[in-house]
Each structure stands twice: as structure tokens, then as C-alpha cells.
matplotlib code that plots the C-alpha trace (Angstrom):
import matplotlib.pyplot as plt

x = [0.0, 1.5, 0.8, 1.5, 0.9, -2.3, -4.1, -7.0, -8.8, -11.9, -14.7, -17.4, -20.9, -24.0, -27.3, -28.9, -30.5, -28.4, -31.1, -30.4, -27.1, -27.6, -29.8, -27.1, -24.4, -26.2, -28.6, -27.6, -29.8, -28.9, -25.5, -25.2, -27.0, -24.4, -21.1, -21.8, -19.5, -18.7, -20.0, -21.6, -21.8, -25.4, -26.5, -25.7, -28.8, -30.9, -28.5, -25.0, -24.6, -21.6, -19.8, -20.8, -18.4, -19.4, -17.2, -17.5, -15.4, -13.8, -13.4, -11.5, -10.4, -12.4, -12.3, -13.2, -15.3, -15.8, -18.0, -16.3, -17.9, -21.8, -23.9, -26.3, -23.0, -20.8, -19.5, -16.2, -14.8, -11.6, -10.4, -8.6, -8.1, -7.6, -7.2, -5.4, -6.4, -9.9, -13.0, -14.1, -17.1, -18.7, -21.3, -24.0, -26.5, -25.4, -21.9, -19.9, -16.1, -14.6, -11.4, -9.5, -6.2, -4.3, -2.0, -3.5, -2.5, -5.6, -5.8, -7.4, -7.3, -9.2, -11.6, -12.8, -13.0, -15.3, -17.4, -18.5, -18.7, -21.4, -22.8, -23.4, -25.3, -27.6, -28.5, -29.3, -31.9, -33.4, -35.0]
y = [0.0, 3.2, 6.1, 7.0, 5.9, 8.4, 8.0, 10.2, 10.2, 12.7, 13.1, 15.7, 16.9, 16.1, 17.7, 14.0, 11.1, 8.0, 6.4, 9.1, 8.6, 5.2, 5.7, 8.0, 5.5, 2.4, 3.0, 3.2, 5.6, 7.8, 7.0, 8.1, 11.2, 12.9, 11.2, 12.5, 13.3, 9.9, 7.0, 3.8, 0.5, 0.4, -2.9, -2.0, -3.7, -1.2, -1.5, -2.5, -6.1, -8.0, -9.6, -7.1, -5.8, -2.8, -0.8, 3.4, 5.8, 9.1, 10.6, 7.7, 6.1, 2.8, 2.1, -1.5, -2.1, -5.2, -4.4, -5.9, -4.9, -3.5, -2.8, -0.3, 2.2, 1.4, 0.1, -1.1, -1.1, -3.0, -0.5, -1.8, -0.8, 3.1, 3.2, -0.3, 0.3, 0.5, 3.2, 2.9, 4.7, 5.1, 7.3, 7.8, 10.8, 13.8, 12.9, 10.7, 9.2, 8.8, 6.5, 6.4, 4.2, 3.9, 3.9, 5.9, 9.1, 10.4, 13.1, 11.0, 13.6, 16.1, 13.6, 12.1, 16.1, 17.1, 13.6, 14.4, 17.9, 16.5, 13.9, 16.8, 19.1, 16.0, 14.6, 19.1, 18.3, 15.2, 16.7]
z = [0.0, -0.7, 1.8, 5.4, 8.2, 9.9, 13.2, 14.0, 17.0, 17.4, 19.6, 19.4, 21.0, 19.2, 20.0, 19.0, 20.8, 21.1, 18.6, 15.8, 15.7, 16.0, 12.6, 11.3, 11.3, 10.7, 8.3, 4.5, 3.2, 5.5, 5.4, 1.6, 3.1, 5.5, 3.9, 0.7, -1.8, -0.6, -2.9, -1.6, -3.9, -5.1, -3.5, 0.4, 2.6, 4.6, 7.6, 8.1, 9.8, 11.3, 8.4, 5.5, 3.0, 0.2, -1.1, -1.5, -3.5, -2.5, -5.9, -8.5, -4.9, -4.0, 0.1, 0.8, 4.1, 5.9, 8.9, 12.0, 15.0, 15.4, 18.2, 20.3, 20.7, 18.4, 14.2, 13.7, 10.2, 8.4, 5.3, 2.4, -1.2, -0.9, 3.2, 4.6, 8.2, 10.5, 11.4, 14.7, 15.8, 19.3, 20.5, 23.4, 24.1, 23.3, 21.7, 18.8, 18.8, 15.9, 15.5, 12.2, 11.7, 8.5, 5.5, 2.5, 0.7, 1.2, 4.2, 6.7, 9.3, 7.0, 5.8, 9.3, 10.7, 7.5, 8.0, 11.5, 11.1, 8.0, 10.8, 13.8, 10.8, 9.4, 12.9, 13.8, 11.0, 12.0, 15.0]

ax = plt.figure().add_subplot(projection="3d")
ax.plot(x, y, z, "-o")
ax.set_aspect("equal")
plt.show()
């Protein structure tokens, strides 16, 4: 994999119920929602599940996912393709974690900043 090695580690407050961001996170349709310019592979279930790969595209650069780790507070993603590494999220009332290892040239930092400043403004609007 060509890159650097990045680690990014962010944690914000969310005027949202635990549920919404639950929602937010989980659900695809509203995934494509907040993350875009992000891309999402067209045949993504209604919600992620333990054990699910899709793939989504920043610009010409494919991301493979392979969904490790869901549950009430938290999603825990393997990257590969365009970011070799993991996305960790955790949230609760009120607030959302975000946890972002890898080696990619993309800016990861600057990416994962933008995404949950996009998360924080679509959850505002789902009240």
C-alpha cells in the first residue's frame, strides 16, 4: 500500500439522541446522506450487519469495508483498497467518537474532521 501511516482520533458533542445517531451511522440511506460526496456500492442492505463488506469511493479512490464490529453504541470497520487500516465509531447521548487508523494518501485527518462535522449538521436536521 503506498501512503503514510495516519491516526486520527476525534470526539465531538451532538445535540442527537443516542437512537439518531444510531440511525445516522447504521442505516444506509442515510449514510449516503451525511457522507456525501462519498460514494456507496449500489447494492448496500438497509443496515449494516456484522460480516458485511461494500465498497464506496472518494473521488477515482475505491475504500473496501468489511464491517467488524456492530452494536447499540458502536460500528467497527476493516479498510482496504484506498485506506489499509480500521474506522471505529462510538457514540452515546449527546456525543460521537470517531477512530480512524491507517496507510493511505488520502488526508485522513481532513476527511474524518469534515465527516463528522457533516454527521453533527444532518442529525441538527433530524430533529
Amino acid at each position: 500500500m503506498l501512503g503514510t501511516f495516519q491516526q486520527s482520533h476525534i470526539r465531538i458533542e451532538i445535540e442527537a439522541a443516542h437512537n439518531v445517531i444510531y440511525e445516522s451511522l447504521l442505516y444506509s440511506e442515510q449514510l449516503r446522506q451525511w457522507l456525501w460526496p462519498q460514494r456507496f456500492s449500489e447494492e448496500m442492505p438497509e443496515q449494516l450487519y456484522q460480516g458485511l463488506t461494500f465498497t464506496s469511493w472518494m473521488g477515482p479512490v475505491a475504500i473496501e469495508h468489511q464491517v467488524e464490529t456492530t452494536g447499540s453504541n458502536c460500528l467497527r470497520m476493516l479498510l482496504s483498497q484506498g485506506i489499509d487500516g480500521y474506522h471505529e465509531w462510538c457514540w452515546g447521548e449527546g456525543w460521537v467518537q470517531s477512530r480512524l487508523e491507517g496507510i493511505s494518501v488520502l488526508p485522513l485527518n481532513l476527511g474524518q474532521t469534515f465527516s463528522l462535522l457533516r454527521l453533527r449538521q444532518f442529525v441538527s436536521s433530524q430533529k
